[in-house]
C-alpha angles and dihedrals in degrees: 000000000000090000083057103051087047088054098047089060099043096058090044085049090075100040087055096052092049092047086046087058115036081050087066092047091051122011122228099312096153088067078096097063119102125211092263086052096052091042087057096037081053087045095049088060107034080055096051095046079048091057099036084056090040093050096022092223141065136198101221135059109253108093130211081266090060094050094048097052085041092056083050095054098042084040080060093046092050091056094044089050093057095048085056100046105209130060107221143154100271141143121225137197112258084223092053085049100050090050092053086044093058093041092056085043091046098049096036084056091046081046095057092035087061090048100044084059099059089030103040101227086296084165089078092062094053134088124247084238082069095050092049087054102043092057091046082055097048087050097067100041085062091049085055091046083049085046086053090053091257088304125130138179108213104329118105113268129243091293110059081046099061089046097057078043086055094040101048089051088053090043082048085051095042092051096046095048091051077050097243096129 
């Protein structure tokens, strides 16, 4: 597992450099977005990824790579969002924002530690059609738990959602940069 802990790493690495900038371009404008917003923002691109795999090729620049490292990054900001509570026109601090941004990777890694050690890394064994599918999945399991008015029985809430969302994009960059997918 410490390969995997490096990698991990290795493929967040990227994604946090791309959401640090982008924040000092352009500030935190997606304070504004509410849970609904960043589930759909998270939807446009794992369909995408689904269609680019269903037709192998695509007519615009961003590659499956590049929608992977964004869903991580709009999988962070929702967390952050709900720790916050409220979407609103606000400006952050870029060094605010980059500690939220390490304590939602950081719990999303310890999150996927835990389960590497009862599953045995079993990810590694899956195809990047299946991840596709299983954030699509988890998608609409958090637009039922909206529709629900943010309730559930006995399922995991929004959260736990966003962070299998975060942990199968890293597995999907993990596996493309060993050249798997």
């Amino acid at each position: 597992m410490a390969n995997t802990n490096q990698q991990y790493d290795e493929a967040v690495k990227t994604c946090k450099e791309v959401f640090i900038n982008k924040t000092k371009d352009y500030g935190t404008a997606w304070r504004v977005l509410r849970t609904i917003s960043v589930v759909d923002q998270i939807f446009i691109k794992a369909l995408r990824i689904r269609t680019i795999q269903d037709l192998k090729t695509r007519k615009i620049g961003d590659d499956i790579t590049s929608e992977f490292k964004g869903i991580i990054n709009y999988a962070v900001i929702g967390l952050i969002q709900l720790e916050l509570k409220n979407s609103q026109v606000e400006d952050l601090p870029v060094e605010k924002v980059n500690e939220w941004y390490d304590k939602y990777i950081d719990f999303a890694k310890s999150t996927m530690m835990d389960k590497n050690h009862d599953y045995g890394e079993a990810w590694r064994d899956m195809s990047q059609e299946s991840f596709a599918d299983l954030i699509l999945v988890k998608l609409m399991r958090i637009k039922q738990i909206l529709a629900n008015d943010g309730k559930t029985i006995m399922s995991e809430g929004i959260d736990a959602n966003y962070v299998d969302i975060l942990n199968y994009s890293v597995f999907a960059l993990i596996l493309m940069a060993e050249g798997k997918h």
